[in-house]
TORKOL-26542 format. One record per atom (N, C-alpha, C, CB): x, y, z. Coordinates in steps of 0.05 Angstrom, whole numbers, plus 32768, in hexadecimal, padded with zeros to 4 digits. Atoms other than C-alpha are relative to their C-alpha. Glycine has a CB too. Example, Ala and Ser with C-alpha at 12.3 -4.5 7.8 and 13.67 -1.06 7.14 Angstrom:
<recs>
80127FE88000
80F67FA6809C
801280188000
7FEC80018019
7FF07FE87FFF
81117FEB808F
7FF18016800E
800980097FE3
</recs>
This chain:
<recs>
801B800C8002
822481578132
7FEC80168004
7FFD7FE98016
801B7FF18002
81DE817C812D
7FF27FFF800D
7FF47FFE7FF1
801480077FF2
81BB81888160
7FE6800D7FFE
800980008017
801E7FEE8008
816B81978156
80028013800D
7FE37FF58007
7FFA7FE78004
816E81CD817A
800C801C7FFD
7FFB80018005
7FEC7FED800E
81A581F58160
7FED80097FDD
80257FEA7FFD
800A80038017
817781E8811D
7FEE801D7FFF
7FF17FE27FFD
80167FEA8005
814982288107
7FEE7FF88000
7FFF800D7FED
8021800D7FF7
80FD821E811D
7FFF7FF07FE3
7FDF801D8006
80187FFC8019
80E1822080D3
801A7FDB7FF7
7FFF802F7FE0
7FF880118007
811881E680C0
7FFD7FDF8015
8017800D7FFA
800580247FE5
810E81B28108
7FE57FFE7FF7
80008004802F
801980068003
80C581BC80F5
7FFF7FEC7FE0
7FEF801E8002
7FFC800C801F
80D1819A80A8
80097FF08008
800E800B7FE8
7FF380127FF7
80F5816980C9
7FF37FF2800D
80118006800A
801380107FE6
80C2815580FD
7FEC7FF67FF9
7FF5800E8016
801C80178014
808A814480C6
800C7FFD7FF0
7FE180097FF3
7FEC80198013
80BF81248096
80067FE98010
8021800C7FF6
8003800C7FEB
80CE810180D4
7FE67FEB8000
7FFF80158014
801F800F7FFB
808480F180E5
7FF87FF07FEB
7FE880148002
80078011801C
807A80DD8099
800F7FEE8004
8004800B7FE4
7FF780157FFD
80A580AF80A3
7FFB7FE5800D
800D80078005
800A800A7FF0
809B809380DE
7FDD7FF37FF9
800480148014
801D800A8008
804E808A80CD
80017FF57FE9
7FE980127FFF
80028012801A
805D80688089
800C7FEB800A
800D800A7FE5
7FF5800F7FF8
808B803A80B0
7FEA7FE9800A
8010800C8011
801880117FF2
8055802280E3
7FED7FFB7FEE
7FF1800D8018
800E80098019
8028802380AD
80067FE67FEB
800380157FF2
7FFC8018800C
80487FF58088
800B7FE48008
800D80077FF0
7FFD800E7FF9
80617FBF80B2
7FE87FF5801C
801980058000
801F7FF97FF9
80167FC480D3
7FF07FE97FE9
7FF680297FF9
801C80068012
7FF17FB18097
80127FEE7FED
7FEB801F7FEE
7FFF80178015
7FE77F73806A
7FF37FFB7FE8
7FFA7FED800A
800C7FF58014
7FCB7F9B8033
801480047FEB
7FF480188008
7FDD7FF98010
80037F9F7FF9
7FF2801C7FF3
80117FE27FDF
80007FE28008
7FDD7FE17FE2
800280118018
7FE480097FF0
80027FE97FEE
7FDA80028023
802480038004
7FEB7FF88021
7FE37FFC7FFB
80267FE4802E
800E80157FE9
800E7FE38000
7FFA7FF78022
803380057FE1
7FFC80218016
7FE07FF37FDA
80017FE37FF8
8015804B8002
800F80108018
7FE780058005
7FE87FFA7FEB
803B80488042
801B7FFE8000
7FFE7FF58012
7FE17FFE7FFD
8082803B8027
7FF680177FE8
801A7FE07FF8
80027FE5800D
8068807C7FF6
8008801C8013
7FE080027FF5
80027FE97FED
805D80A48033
80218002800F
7FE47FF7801A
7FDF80047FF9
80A38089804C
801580187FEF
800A7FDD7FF3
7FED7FF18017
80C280AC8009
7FF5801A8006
7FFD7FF77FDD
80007FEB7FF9
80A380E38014
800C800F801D
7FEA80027FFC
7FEF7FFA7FE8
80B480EF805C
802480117FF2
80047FDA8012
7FE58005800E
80FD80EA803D
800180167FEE
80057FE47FF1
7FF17FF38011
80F981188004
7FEF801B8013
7FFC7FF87FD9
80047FEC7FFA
80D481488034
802380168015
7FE27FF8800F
7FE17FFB7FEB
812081458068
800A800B7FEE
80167FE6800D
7FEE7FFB800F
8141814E8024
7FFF801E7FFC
7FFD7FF07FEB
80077FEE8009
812481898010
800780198015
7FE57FF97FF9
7FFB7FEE7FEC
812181AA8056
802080048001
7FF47FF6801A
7FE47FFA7FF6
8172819C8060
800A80127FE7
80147FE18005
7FF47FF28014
817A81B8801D
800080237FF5
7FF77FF27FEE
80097FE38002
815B81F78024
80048012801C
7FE180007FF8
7FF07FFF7FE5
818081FB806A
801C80037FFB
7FFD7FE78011
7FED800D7FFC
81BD81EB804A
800180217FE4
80037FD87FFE
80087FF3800F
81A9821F800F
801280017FE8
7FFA8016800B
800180128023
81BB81F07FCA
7FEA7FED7FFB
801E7FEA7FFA
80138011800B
819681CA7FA3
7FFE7FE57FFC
7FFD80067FEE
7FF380198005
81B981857FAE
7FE97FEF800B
801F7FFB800E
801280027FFA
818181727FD5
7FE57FFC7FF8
800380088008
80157FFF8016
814B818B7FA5
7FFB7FF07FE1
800480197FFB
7FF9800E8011
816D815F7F73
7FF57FE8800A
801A80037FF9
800880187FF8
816881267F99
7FE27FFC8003
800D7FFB8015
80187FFF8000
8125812D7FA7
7FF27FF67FE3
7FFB801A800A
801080048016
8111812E7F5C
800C7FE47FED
8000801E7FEF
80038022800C
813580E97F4E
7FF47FEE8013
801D7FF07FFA
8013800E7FE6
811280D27F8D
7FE280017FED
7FFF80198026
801E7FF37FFE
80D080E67F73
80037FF17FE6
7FF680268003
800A80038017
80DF80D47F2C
80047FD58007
801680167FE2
7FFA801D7FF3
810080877F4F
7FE17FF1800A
80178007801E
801F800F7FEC
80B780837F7B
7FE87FFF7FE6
7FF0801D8024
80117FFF8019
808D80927F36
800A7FE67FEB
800580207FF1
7FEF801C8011
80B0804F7F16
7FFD7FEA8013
802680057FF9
8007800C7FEB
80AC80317F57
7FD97FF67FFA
800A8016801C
801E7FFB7FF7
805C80417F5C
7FF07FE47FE6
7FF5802E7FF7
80058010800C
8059801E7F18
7FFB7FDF7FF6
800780087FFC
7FEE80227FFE
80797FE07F1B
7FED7FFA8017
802B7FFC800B
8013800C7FEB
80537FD47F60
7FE47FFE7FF4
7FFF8012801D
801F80088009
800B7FE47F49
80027FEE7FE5
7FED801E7FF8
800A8012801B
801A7FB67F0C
80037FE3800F
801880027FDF
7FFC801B7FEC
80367F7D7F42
7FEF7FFD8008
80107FFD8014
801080047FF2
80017F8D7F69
7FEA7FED7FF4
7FFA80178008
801280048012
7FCA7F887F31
80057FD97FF5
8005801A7FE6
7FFC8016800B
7FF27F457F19
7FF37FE3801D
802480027FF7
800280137FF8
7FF27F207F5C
7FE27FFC8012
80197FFE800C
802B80067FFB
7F9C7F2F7F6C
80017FF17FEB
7FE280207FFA
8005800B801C
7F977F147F2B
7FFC7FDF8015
802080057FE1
7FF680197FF8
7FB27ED17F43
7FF87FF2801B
801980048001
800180097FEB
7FA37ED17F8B
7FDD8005800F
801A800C800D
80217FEF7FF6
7F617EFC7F93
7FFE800B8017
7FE57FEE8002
80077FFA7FE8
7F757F197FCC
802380147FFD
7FF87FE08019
7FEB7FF98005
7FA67F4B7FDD
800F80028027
7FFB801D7FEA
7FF980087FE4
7FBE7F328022
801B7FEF7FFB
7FE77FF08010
7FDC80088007
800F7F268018
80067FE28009
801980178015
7FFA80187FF5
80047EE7804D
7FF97FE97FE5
7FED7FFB801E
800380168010
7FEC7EBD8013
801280077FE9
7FE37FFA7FF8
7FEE80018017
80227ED07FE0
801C7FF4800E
8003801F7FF1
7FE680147FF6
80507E968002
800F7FF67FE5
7FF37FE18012
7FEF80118018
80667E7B7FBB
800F80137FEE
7FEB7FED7FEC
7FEA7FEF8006
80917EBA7FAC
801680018012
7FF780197FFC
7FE87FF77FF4
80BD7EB07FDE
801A7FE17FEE
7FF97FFF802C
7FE98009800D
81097E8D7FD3
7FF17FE08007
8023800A800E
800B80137FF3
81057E447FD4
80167FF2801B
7FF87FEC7FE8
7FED80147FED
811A7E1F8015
7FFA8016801C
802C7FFB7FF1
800F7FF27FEC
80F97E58803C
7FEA7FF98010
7FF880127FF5
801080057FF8
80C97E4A806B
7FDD800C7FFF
800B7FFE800F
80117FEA8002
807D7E6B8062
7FFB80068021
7FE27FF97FEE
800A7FED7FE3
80667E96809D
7FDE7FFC7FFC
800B80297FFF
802380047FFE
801A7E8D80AF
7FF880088017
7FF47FE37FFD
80007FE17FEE
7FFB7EC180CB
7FE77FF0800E
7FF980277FEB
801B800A7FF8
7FC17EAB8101
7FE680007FF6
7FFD80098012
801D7FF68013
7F887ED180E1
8001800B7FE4
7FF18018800E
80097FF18023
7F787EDE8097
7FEA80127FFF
7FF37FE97FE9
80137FE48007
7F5D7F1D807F
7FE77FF97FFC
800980127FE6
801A80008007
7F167F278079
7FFC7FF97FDA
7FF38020800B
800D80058024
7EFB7F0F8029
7FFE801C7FF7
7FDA7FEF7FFC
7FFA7FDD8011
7F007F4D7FFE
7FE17FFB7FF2
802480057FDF
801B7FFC8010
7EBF7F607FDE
7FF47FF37FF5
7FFF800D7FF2
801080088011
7EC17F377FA3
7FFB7FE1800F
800B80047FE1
800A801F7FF0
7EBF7EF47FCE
7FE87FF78018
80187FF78010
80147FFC7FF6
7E8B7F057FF8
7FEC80037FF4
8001800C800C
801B80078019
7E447EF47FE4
7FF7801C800B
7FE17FDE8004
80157FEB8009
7E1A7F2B7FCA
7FE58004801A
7FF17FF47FDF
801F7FFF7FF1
7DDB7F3B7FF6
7FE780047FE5
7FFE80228019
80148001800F
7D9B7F267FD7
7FE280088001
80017FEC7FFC
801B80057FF7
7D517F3E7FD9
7FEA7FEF7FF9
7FF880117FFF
80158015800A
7D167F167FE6
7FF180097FEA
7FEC7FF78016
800D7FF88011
7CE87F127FB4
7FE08010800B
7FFF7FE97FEE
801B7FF97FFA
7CA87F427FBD
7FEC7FF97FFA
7FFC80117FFC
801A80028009
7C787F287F95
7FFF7FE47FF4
7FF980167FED
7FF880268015
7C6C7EE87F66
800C7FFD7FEC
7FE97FEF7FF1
7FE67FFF8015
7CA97ED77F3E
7FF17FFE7FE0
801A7FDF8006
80048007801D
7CA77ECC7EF8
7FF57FE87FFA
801780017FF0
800980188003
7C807E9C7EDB
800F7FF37FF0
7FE87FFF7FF9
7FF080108017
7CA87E5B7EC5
7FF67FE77FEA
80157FF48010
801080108012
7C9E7E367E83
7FFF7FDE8008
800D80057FE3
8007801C7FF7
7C817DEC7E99
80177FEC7FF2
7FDE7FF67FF7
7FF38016800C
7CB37DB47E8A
7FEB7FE57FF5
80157FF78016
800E8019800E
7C927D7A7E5F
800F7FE38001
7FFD80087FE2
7FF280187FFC
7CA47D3E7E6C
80047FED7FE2
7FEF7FF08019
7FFA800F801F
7CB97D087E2D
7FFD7FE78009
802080037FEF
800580227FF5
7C9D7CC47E44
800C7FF17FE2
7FD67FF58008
</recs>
């Protein structure tokens, strides 16, 4: 077994922010009820990952590692797709991108989960701010009446 410090500085250090990336895409994503922020924090996850890969591989000094990495990368670029088109599909539908209201994708015979508080209104559902008028509006044409 491997113990960190038997490891060479320059390689525990690649390890400790592959690590951290990790770790902070984790919390990150089981944190938030954003499906783009969750989308960027299981990114940061993969990265974390192909940063370990890279370090053990250039520790290990082949390229089996470096390989992996570039179907990782080319796997998360296909990934990236498919989500921002899911994503894009289920605003469409819902107008909101808060995962608690996408209850009618789950299996059936599941129960929904309901979360205490709902996200704040996203931009476009919130009213506009309006100014008063400064001066005397437009003048409107008289209605006539038809006795």
């Amino acid at each position: 077994m491997i113990q960190i410090m038997d490891l060479p500085p320059g390689l525990t250090h690649y390890l400790v922010v592959g690590a951290l990336l990790f770790v902070l895409g984790l919390v990150g994503f089981l944190a938030r009820r954003n499906m783009i922020l969750m989308f960027l924090n299981a990114e940061l996850m993969i990265q974390g990952v192909a940063l370990n890969f890279v370090a053990f591989a250039r520790h290990r000094g082949n390229l089996e590692g470096q390989g992996f990495v570039l179907f990782l990368l080319a796997v998360a670029a296909c990934e990236a797709a498919i989500a921002l088109a899911l994503i894009l599909v289920l605003y469409r539908t819902q107008h909101s991108l808060d995962v608690s209201l996408w209850q009618n994708l789950r299996e059936e015979g599941l129960e929904p989960i309901l979360d205490e508080e709902p996200l704040p209104l996203s931009p476009l559902e919130e009213k506009s701010p309006s100014l008063t008028v400064a001066g005397p509006g437009p003048a409107q044409p008289e209605e006539t009446s038809h006795v």
